[in-house]
C-alpha positions as CSV (number, residue, x, y, z in Angstrom):
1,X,-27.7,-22.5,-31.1
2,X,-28.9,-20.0,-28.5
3,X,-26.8,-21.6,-26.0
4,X,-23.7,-21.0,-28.3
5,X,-24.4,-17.0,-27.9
6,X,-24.4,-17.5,-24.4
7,X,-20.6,-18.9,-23.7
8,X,-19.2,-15.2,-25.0
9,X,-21.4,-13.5,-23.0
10,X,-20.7,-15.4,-19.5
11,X,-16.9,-15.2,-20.7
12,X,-17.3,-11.5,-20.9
13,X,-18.8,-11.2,-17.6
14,X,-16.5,-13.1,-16.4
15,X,-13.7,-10.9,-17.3
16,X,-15.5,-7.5,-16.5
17,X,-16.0,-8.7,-13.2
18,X,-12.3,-10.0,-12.2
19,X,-11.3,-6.5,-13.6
20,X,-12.9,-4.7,-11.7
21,X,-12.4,-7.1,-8.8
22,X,-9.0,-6.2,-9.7
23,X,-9.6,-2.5,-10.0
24,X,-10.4,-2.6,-6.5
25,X,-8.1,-3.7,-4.5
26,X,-5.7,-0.8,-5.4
27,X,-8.4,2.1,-4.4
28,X,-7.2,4.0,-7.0
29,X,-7.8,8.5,-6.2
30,X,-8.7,10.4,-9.1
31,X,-8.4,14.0,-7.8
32,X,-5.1,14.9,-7.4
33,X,-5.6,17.2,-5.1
34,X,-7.5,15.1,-2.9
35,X,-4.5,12.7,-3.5
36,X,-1.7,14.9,-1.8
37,X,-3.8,15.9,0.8
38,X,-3.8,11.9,2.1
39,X,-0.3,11.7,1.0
40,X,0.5,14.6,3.7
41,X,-1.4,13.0,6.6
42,X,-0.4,9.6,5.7
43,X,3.1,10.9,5.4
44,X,3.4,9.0,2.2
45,X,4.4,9.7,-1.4
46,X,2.3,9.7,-4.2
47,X,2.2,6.9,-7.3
48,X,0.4,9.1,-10.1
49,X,-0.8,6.4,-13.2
50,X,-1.6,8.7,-16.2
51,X,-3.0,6.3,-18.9
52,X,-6.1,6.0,-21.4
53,X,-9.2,4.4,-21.8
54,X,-8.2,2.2,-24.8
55,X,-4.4,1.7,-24.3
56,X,-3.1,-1.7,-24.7
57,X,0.1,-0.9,-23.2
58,X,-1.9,0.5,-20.3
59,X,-4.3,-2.4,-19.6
60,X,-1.3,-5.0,-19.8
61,X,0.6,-3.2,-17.3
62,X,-2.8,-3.6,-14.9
63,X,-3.4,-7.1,-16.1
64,X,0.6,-8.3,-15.8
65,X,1.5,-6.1,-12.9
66,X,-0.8,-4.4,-11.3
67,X,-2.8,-8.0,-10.2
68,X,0.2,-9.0,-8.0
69,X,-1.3,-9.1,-4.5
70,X,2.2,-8.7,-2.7
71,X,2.9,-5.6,-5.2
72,X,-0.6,-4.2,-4.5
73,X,0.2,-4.5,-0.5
74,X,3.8,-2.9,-1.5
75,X,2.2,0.0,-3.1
76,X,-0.9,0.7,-0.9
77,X,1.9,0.6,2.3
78,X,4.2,3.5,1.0
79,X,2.1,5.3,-1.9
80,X,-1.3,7.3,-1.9
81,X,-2.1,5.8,-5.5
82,X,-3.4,7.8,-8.0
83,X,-4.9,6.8,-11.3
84,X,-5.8,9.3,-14.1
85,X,-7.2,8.4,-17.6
86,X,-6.7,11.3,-20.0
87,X,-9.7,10.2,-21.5
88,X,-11.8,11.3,-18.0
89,X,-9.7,13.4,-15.8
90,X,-7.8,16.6,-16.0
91,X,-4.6,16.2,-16.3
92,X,-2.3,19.1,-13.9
93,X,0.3,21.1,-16.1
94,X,3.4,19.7,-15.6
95,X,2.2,15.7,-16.8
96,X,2.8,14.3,-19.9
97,X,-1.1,12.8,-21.0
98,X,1.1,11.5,-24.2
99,X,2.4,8.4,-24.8
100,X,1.0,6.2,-22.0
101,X,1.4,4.5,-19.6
102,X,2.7,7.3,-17.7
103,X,4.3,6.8,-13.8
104,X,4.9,9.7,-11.2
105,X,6.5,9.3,-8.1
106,X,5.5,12.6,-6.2
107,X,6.4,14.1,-2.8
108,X,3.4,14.8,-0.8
109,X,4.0,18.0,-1.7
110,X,3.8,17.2,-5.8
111,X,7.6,17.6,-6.4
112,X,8.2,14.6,-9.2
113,X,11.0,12.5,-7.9
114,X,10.7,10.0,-10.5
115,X,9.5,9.6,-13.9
116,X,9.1,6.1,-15.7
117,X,7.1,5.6,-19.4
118,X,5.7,2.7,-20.5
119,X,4.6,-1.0,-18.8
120,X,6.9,-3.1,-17.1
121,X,6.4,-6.8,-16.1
122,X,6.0,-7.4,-12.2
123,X,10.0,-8.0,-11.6
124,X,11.2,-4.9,-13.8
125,X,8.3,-2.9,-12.0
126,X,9.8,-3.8,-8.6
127,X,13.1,-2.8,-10.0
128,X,11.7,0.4,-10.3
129,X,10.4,0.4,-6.9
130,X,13.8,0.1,-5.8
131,X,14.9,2.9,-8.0
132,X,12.8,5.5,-6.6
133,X,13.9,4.4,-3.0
134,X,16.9,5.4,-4.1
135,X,16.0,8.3,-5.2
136,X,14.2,9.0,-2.1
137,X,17.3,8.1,0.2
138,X,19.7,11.0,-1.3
């Protein structure tokens, strides 16, 4: 019986561990200060991910989208990415904190070119990639 009670408990490690595994990769900033500072040397713009601790919408988005290695080397290329949980970090005036997931695309400077609620699948996220090049273009 007591190997029983251990199966959920692996499985759970197992899960905690690819998360975070997953978690990572992206080398998420959680100052937004510090965020635009490596956005201005880097010359790149700023990906700012406002969500919760215990958002469902939030953690799919991760799971679904976020986990795409070709995405991840996207986003790490042309974005300083920034991850805030309105649970843990103070949010700058200016954000919505309501209603995650949240996306910012930000100037290096912290002008918001783009706005985008909600979680998107890995094809309708890179449609919004391309959206915010646009964007960037004019």
């Amino acid at each position: 019986m007591k190997r029983l009670a251990i199966i959920p408990a692996f499985l759970l490690s197992l899960f905690l561990l690819s998360s975070t595994l997953s978690a990572v990769e992206l080398n998420w900033e959680h100052n937004f200060d510090n965020a635009l500072a490596t956005a201005k040397k880097e010359h790149k713009m700023v990906y700012l991910f406002i969500g919760a601790d215990n958002c469902k919408h939030c953690d799919r988005f991760k799971k679904q989208t976020l986990s795409n290695k070709t995405l991840i080397e996207k986003m790490k290329k042309e974005y300083v990415l920034l991850y805030m949980s309105r649970d843990q970090h103070k949010i700058p005036d200016g954000f919505e904190k309501y209603g995650v997931p949240m996306h910012y695309f930000l100037t290096a400077e912290g002008k918001i070119v783009a706005v985008i609620q909600g979680s998107r699948e890995l094809e309708g996220w890179y449609d919004v990639l391309d959206e915010v090049d646009l964007i960037k273009e004019n």
